[in-house]
N, C-alpha and C positions, 0 to 999 in steps of 0.2 A: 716525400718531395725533397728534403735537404739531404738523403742520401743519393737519389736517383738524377735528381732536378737541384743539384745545389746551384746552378745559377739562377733559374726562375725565384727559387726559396729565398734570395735578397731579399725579396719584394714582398714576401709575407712577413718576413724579419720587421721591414721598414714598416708595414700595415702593426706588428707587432708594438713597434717603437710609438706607434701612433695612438695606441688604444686600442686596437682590434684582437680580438680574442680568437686564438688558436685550438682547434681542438682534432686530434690526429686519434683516426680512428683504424685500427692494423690488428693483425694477428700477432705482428712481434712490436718491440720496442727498441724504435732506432733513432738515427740521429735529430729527425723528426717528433717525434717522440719525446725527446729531451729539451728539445725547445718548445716545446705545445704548453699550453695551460689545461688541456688535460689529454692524457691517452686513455683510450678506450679500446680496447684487447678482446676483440670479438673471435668470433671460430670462424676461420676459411670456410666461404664459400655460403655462408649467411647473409648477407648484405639486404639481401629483398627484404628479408624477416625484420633485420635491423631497421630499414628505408620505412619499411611499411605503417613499423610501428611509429615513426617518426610522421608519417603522413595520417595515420589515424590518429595521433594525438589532437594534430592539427583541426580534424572533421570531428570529432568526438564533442571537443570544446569552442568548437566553432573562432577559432583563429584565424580564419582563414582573413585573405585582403578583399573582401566582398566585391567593392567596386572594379579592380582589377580582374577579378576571378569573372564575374557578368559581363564585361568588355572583352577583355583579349581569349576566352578561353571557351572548349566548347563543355562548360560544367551546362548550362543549360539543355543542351543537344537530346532531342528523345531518339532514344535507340530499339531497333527492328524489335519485334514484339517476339520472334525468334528465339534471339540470344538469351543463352540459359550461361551461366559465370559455373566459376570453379566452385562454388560455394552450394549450387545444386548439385554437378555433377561430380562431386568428390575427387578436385582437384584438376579435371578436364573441362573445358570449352567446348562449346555448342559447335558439330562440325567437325569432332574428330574421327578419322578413318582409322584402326587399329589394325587395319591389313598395310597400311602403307607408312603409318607414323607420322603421318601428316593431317592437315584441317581445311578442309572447305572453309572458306571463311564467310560464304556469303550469308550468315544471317547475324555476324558483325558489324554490319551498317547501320547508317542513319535509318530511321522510319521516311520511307517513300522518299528516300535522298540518296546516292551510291556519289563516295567519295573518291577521288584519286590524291595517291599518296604523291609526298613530295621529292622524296627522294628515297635512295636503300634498295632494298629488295623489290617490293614495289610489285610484289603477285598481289594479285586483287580481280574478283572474280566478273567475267563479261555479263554484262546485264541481257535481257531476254524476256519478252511477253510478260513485262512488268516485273518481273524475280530476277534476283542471279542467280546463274550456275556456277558450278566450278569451274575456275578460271586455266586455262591453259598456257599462260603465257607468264613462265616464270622469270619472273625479272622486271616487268612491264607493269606500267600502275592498273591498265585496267578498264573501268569503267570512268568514263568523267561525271564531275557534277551536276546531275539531273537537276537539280533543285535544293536551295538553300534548308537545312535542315529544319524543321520542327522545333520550336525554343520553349522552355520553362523556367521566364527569367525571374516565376518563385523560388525555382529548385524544388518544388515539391513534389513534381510528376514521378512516379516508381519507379519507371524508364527515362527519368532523365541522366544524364550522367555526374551527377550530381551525388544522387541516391545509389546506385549505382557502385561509386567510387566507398561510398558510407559502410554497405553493404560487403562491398568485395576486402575492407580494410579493417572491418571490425574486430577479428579475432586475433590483430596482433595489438595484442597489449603490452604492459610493461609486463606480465608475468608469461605472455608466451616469449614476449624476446628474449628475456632475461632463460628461459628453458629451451630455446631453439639455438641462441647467439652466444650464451654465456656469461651477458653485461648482466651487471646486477640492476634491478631496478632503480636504485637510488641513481647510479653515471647514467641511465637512461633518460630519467627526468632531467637530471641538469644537462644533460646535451638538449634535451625538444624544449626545455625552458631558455636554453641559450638562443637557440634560433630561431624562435617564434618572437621574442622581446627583441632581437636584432634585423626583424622583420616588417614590412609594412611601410607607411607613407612617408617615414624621415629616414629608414633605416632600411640596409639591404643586406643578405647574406649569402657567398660564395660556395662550392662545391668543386675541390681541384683532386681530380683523379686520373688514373695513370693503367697499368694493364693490372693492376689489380681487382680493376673492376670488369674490362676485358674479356680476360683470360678464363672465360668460366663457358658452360652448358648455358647457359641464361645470361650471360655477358652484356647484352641488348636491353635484358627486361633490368639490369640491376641499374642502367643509365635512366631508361624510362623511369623508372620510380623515384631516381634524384629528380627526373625533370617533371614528373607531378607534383611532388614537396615543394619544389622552387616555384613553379605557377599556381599554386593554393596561397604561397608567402608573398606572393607579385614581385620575384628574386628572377626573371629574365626580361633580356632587351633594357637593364638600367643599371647605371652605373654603380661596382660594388658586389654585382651580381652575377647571376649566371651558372653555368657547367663548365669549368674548363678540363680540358683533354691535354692533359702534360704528355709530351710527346719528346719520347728517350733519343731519338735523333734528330737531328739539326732538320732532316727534310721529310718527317714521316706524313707529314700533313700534304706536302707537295705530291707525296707519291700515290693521297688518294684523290685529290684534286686534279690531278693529271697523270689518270694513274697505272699503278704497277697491278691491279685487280684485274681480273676475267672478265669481271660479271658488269661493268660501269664504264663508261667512255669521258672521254674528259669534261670536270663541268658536271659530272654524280647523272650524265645523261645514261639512261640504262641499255646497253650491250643486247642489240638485235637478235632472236632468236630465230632458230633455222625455222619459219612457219611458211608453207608453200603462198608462192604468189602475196607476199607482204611486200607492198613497194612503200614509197617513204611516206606517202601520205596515210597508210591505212598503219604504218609504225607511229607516227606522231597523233594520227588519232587515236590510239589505243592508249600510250603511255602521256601522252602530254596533259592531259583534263583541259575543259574548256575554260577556266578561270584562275585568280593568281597567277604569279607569272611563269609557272610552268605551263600558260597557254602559249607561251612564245616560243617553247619547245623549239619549233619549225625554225626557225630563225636561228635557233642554237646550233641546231642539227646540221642543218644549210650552210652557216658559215664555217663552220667546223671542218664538210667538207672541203667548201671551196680552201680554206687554209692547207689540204692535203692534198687536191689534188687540183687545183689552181685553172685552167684553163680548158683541160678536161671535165671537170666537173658542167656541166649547163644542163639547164631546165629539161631540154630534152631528153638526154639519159638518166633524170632523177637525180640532177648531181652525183651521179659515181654513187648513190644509196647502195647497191649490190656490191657494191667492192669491198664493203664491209663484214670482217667473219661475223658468223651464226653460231650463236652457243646450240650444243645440243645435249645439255649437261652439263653434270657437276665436272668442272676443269678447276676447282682448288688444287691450292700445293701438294694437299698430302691426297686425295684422288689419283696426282698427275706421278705419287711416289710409287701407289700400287699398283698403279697402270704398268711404271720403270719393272716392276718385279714380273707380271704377268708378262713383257713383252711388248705390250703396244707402244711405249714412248719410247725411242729410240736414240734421241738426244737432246741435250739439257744444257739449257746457259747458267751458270751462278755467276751473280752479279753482288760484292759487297755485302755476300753472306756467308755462313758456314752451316748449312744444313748439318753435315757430318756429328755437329755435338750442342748446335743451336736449334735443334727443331725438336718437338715434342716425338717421344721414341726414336733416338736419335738412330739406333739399331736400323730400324724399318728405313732411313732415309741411307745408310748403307749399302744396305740390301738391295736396294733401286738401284744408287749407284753404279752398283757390281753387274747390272743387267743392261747395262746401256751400251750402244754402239760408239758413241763418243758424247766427249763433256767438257767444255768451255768452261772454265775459272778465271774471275778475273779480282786479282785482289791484291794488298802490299806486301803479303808472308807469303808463305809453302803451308796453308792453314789442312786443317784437317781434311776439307773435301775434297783438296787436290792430291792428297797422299793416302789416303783410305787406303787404295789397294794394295798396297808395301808394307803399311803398320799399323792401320786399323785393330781394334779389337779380335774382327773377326779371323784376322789373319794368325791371330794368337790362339783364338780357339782353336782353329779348324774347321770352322763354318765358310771359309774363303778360302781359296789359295792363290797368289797373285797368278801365277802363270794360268790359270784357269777364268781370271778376269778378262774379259775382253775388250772394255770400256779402255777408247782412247782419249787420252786424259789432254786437253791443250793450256797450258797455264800462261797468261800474259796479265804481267804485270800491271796495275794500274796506276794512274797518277791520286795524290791527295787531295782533298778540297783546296788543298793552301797551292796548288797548284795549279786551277784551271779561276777561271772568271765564272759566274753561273749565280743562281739564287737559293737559297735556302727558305721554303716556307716552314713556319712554326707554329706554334701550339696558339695564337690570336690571332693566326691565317695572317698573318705578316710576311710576306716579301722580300728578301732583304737582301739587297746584289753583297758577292765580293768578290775583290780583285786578286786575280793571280798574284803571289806573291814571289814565288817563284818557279824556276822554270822546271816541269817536269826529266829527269835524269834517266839514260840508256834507253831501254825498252819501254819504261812508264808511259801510259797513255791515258790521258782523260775519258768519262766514257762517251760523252759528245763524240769526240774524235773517234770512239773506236765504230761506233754506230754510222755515222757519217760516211765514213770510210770503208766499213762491211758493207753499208747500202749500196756505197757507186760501184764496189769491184761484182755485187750480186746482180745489181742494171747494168754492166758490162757482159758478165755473162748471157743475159738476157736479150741482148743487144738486139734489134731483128726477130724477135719470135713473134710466131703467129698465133701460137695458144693464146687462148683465150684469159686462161685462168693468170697467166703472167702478167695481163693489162694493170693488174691491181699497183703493181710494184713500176712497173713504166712508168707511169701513168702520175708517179709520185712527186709532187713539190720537194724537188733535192737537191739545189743549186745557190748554197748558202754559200758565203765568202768566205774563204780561209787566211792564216797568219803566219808569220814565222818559218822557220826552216823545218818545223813537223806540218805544215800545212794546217793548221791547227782552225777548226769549224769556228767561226767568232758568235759567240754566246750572245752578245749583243743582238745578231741579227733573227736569232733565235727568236729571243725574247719578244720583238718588236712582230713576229709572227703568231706570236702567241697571243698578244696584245690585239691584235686585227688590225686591218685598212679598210677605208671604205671606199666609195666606188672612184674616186680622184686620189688613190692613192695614198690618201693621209691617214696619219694613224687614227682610232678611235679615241674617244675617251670614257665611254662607257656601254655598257651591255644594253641598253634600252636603244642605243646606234642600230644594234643587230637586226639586219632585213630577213625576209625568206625567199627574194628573188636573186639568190646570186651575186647580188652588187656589192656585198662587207664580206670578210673573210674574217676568221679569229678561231685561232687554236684552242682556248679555252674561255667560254663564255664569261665564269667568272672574274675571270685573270683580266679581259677588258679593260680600258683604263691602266694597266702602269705602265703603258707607255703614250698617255696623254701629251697632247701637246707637242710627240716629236722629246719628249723628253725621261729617261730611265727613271723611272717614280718610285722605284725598287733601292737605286741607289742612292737617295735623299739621305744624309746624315745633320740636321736640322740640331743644334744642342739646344736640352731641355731649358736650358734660362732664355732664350730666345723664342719659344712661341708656349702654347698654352698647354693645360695641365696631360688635355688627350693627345698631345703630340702626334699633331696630323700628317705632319713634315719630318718625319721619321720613319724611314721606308715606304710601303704601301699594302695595305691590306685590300684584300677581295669581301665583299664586291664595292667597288668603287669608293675606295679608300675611307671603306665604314671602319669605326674600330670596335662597335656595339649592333651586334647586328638586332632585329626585328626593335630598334629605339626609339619607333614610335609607342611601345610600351611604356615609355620612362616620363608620357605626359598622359594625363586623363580621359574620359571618354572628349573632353571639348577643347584640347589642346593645351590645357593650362599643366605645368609640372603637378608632380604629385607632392612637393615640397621643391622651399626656395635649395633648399639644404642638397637634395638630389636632383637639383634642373638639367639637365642633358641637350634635349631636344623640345623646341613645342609649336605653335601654331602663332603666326606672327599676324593681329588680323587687320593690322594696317598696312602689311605687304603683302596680304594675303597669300601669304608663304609658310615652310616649315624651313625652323631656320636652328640656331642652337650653337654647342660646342664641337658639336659631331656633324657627319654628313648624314643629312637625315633618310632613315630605310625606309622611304615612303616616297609615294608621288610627291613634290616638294610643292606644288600649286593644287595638290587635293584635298579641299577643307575639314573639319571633322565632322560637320554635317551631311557632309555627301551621300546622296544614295545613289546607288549604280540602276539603272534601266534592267528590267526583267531579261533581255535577252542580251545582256554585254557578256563580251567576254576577254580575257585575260586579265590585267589589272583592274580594267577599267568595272571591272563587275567588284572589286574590293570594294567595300562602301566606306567612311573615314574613320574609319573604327576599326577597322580590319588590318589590325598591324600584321599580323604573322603572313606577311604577302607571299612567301614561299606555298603556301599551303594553301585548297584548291577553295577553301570557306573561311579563309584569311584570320582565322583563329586557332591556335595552340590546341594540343591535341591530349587531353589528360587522358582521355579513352582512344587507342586508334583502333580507329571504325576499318583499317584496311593499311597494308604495307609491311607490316610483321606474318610470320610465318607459325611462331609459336605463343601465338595470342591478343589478345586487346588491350591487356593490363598483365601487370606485373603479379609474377606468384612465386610464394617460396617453393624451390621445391632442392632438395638433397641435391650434393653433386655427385657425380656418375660413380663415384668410390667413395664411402661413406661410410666410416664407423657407426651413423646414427639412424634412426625412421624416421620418416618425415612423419612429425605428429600433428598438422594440419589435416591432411589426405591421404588417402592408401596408395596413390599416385605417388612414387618415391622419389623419381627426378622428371628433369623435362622429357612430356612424350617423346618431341620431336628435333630431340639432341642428333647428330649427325654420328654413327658406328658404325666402326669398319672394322669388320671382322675380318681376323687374319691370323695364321698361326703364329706371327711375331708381334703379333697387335693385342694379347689375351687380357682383356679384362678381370678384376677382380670380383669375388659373388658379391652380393647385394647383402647388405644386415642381416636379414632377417633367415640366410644361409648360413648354416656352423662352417662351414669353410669361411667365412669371411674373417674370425678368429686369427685365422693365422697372418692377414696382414692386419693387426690393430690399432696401430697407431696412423695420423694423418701427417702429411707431410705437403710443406707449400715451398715452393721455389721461387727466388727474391734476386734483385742485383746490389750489386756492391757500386759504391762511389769510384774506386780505384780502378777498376773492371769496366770495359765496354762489351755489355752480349754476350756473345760468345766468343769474344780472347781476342779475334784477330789485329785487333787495334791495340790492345792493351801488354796480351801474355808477352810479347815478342819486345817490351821493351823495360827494360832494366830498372828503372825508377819507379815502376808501376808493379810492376814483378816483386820486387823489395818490399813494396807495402802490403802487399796479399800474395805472400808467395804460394800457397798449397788449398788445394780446394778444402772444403771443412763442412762441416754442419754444427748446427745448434740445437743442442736439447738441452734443456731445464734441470737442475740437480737432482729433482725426484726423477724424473724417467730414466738419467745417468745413474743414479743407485737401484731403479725397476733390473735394469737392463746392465749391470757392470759396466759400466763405461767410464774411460778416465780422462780426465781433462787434457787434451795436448795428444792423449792416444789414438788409438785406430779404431772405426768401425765402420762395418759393413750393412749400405740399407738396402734392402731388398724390395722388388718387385716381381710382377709375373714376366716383368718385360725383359727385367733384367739386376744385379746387382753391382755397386758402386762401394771403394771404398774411400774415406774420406780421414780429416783428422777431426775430432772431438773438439770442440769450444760449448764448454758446459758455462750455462749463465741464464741468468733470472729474464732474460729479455721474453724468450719465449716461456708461457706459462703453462699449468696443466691443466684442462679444461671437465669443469666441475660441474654436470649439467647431466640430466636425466638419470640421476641417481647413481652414476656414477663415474669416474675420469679417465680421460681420454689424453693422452700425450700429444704434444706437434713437435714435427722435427726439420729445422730450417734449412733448406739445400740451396746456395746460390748456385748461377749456372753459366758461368763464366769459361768453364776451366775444362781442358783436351789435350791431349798427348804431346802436342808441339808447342813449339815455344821455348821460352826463359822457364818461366812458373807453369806447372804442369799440375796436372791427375785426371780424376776420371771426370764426365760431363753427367754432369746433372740432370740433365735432359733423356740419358738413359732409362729412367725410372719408369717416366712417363708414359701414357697411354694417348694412342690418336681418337679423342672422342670430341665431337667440335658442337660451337652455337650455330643453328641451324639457320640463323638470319645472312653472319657474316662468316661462318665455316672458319672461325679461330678455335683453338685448342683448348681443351681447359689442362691452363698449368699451372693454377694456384693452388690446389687443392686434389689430393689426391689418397690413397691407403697405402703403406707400407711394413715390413717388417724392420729393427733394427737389432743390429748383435755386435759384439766386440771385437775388436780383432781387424786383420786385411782379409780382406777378402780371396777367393780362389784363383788360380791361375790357369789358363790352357781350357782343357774341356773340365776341368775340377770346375770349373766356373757355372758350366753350363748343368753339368749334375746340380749344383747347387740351386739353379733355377726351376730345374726340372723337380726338382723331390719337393718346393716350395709350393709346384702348381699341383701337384700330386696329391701333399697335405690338403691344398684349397677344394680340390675335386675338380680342377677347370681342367676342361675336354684336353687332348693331347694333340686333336686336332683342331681343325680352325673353331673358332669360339662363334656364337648365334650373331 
């Protein structure tokens, strides 16, 4: 975090200064690291192992916050009589198909209960003649809640989840962690001793992660298993506490809130799939569940359109429902790359990235490149994916030659944030307007303005048509107010559209405003509220000596300027705090309200004795105990009975290049990792293949504080360049004398993907990993760094292989197999020889890999 996240890391600094104890848990040892009270130097791509053991300790010794755990969570919950764990079937779930790599999930569920998930992926299988089947509608929750599950509020039932969790967690000990992760067991126990005694009714313990946790085959399951530890410790929804998600850009949180994903509409609403004759009703009944406040679904959906397509939208056509694209499949990034190679994608926007040496096998996003009919860049350099086809790599090989590219390349400049008006959301869903500062120069254009302006000249064209398919884009809310001598889109009026109206026209103030008849409009449900009152709630700059410790008046977070979300946790089952010391929120019973420091995540007039009627539905079926209101049985979810794709609980398993066996299970990695086999995509063999010898060492890729991603911000300018001028890696002094390597010198790391050379920085930060009898080197590759620019070399991202988590189809680039040697590397097709005799050694096919 203080390398990556040095401005967040203040505020651990200040928690530091305060008494709070740091403990930084990493494969190497960075700046974070030196300010911790302790590091703990685990092996990439561990974490479950680590997590797990950390939450068995918890169930072993019965630590857990009892009272919390019986209230907010479903440890009681009995589960289908079906479900058989990884622990029968050595390492697989009840449910998996080995023809397709995938899991029926329906014997996942509650007993005589079928849940719908809250958000995410959100396959979940349609119910049927009292069973599920196999669900068909990937993306979609599914089945709603039949009926409130089954409870054993002993914990004793065998099937409860409880037992369960006991069960599935027992074999990580301190001596399997210490043989799967590398910690010794002594730093094992003083971390679950740290955070069990900083635990419970007066005291609360945090979890701040970043794409280290991310960036894996199981990337999903390793968050799950912080957020089982954290609701056994009663560590969410209270102040102190929680999971947070460090987020490396200013707007990464905005882009999945309103977002930049395939598969999710704004508001985490799930992206309609092509199924014949779905009209909007039989969409919201499939995905919305009849309880918590995803029963409002309809309302969401409803205003949403009406926010896009305004007057057109009415009851009678379904508000415009069909105007909306139909997934019909996987359309991730690196899908839509192979698609670029085979021919079917034809043409590609880059927006404020650099695939070219930013994307995992940066080769393969080349390769695409070179196959497209035209491609839009929009960015403040000549970065690498605007110039691929003139100085690329491949251009060097021989595996490209420009004049044989055909891809027309259009490059327009963009403007910088410090140049347009707009909001940045971050890592506590915080909102935070800023003001143009100055005025964008020549060509530069915002992208508001560039979209804005693509749209009228594309409904220009369209002007008068009578196709049908064109209604979608006519038809669109696109008559916002512009400024200045560039006509410039005004951001404000954006926002205030984003925000909703309701049927007089006035702005919302929050999401429980939202109707299903047409009459409220709101671009994104949760966003609701910051533009209350007719007033930008995003732009509040309130100073901390002026109001209270939660500073409410300090931008605006979603939803409804909570800044702790589900904090009706952070009071008892009967309203009272759980201590004076952590008071947040609680039950006021002579106002008969929920009242507090915070805006309370609860119905504010719903007691904690409430019981909801047998047949309510949406909130009103939460009963006053049911804080986790997102969720469709208004309790946390240590088991998900439905919503994940690659299982119910968290398991270790190897990541997809692996010097080691998983000594769990004969199951090596996750079944249903997402591989794309491709002759530029070749995978490294598995352990327990003598070709895997030849890449032996692991290798993880990291950023640098001076460095932004991949360069485009950073390589191009001279102060930043000075401070990390040359790309490099890090090994260890012993793998530097394994392997002749000299400090400050050249070497070269090899993959099946591809080879990189680098300069040497030999140092004790990365260590060599001592475990299963015998050592195992890591070797640290930031991935900053491309051809153009100030500060150059090769990109890092070369190495890598496209092998993704099957939940949310990210890569794993934390962790992967390498070879390393001395020296620069080849040039020309010397380059590619040398890749080629590498895969030769390994035995990997010469054609496309399985």
């Amino acid at each position: 975090m203080a390398e990556c996240h040095p401005v967040g890391f203040q505020w651990v600094m200040e928690a530091k200064r305060r008494g709070a104890a740091v403990i930084h848990v990493d494969p190497r040892f960075t700046r974070t690291s030196a300010l911790a009270d302790l590091h703990v130097p685990l092996r990439a791509g561990t974490d479950i192992a680590f997590l797990g053991g950390l939450v068995n300790h918890v169930l072993q010794n019965e630590l857990d916050f009892r009272d919390y755990l019986l209230t907010y969570t479903n440890a009681p919950a009995i589960v289908d009589e079906r479900f058989q764990d990884t622990e029968d079937l050595d390492g697989l779930f009840s449910g998996y198909d080995p023809q397709t790599g995938t899991y029926h999930p329906q014997s996942w569920g509650y007993e005589d209960a079928q849940a719908a998930a809250a958000a995410g992926h959100r396959e979940m299988p349609k119910s049927g003649a009292g069973r599920t089947t196999p669900g068909d509608t990937h993306g979609a929750a599914g089945a709603t809640l039949a009926a409130k599950p089954h409870m054993d509020r002993t914990l004793q039932h065998p099937r409860c989840v409880y037992q369960i969790l006991k069960r599935h967690f027992a074999r990580y000990t301190p001596e399997h962690v210490e043989q799967v992760c590398g910690i010794g067991q002594d730093t094992f126990r003083r971390v679950a001793d740290a955070i069990t005694s900083n635990s419970g009714r007066d005291r609360t313990t945090a979890f701040a992660y970043s794409v280290g946790w991310t960036q894996h085959t199981v990337g999903v399951q390793y968050i799950r298993t912080a957020a089982i530890l954290q609701l056994l410790l009663g560590n969410i929804g209270r102040p102190g506490g929680g999971i947070l998600a460090l987020r490396g850009h200013a707007s990464i949180q905005g882009s999945t809130d309103i977002p930049t994903l395939f598969n999710i509409l704004p508001g985490y609403i799930p992206m309609p799939h092509a199924h014949p004759n779905q009209d909007l009703e039989a969409f919201v009944e499939a995905d919305a569940g009849s309880t918590g406040f995803w029963g409002n679904m309809r309302s969401y959906v409803v205003s949403l359109l009406k926010a896009w397509y305004g007057p057109a939208a009415t009851a009678e056509n379904d508000f415009c429902f069909d105007y909306l694209p139909r997934l019909t499949g996987d359309h991730g990034s690196y899908r839509t790359v192979l698609d670029q190679i085979e021919g079917t994608v034809k043409g590609y926007f880059v927006i404020g990235e650099n695939p070219a040496v930013g994307s995992a096998n940066a080769k393969l996003q080349r390769l695409g490149l070179a196959n497209l009919e035209w491609l839009v860049v929009r960015d403040f350099q000549m970065i690498e994916t605007a110039t691929f086809w003139k100085d690329g790599p491949e251009i060097d090989t021989g595996e490209l030659e420009t004049e044989r590219i055909g891809t027309e390349v259009f490059f327009l400049p963009a403007a910088a944030h410090t140049e347009k008006d707009g909001t940045f959301t971050n890592t506590q869903r915080l909102l935070q307007w800023h003001h143009r500062a100055v005025e964008p120069r020549g060509d530069q254009r915002s992208d508001l303005w560039f979209y804005y302006h693509l749209g009228h000249r594309i409904r220009q064209k369209l002007a008068g048509s009578t196709d049908g398919r064109d209604r979608p884009v006519l038809d669109l809310t696109w008559n916002y107010p512009v400024e200045g001598a560039m006509d410039e889109p005004v951001a404000d009026a954006v926002l205030r559209e984003i925000n909703g109206f309701g049927a007089d026209g006035s702005p919302l103030s929050s999401y429980t405003e939202l109707t299903d008849d047409g009459s409220t409009s709101c671009g994104c449900w949760i966003y609701c509220g910051c533009y209350a009152d007719g007033v930008n709630q995003t732009a509040r700059r309130k100073p901390g000596h002026e109001q209270s410790w939660v500073a409410s008046e300090w931008a605006w977070a979603w939803p409804s300027n909570r800044r702790i979300i589900y904090n009706r946790a952070s009071a008892d089952a009967d309203g009272r705090p759980w201590s004076e010391r952590k008071a947040y929120v609680w039950w006021d019973p002579g106002e008969r309200r929920w009242t507090g420091h915070d805006v309370p995540d609860f119905q504010a007039s719903k007691p904690p004795d409430f019981e909801p009627e047998p047949d309510a539905k949406a909130e009103d079926a939460l009963a006053g105990t049911d804080a986790f209101i997102m969720q469709s049985d208004g309790k946390a979810w240590l088991y998900v009975p439905t919503g994940l794709v690659d299982g119910p609980l968290p398991t270790h398993y190897e990541p997809h290049e692996s010097p080691f066996t998983n000594v769990l299970y004969t199951q090596q990695a996750n079944p249903t990792r997402q591989m794309y086999g491709h002759r530029a995509n070749r995978y490294h063999p598995p352990p327990s293949d003598p070709g895997s010898a030849v890449f032996p060492y692991v290798f993880t890729t990291y950023r640098l504080t001076e460095h932004h991603t991949a360069g485009g911000m950073s390589r191009f300018l001279p102060y930043l360049s000075e401070l990390q001028p040359e790309f490099f890696c890090e090994v260890s002094p012993q793998l530097a004398a394994e392997r002749g390597l000299t400090h400050l010198g050249w070497a070269t790391v090899v993959t099946a993907r591809n080879a990189v050379e680098a300069r040497v920085l030999v140092t004790e930060r990365l260590r060599p990993l001592k475990l299963q009898g015998r050592t195992v080197h890591q070797v640290g590759v930031p991935y900053h760094w491309g051809p153009n620019g100030l500060s150059t070399g090769d990109a890092g991202n070369e190495l890598l292989s496209v092998v993704l988590d099957p939940n949310v189809h990210i890569q794993e680039a934390k962790v992967a197999t390498c070879d390393i040697r001395p020296g620069r590397r080849p040039r020309g097709r010397e380059l590619l020889r040398l890749v080629e005799r590498y895969q030769e050694r390994a035995g990997i096919a010469t054609e496309e890999s399985p």
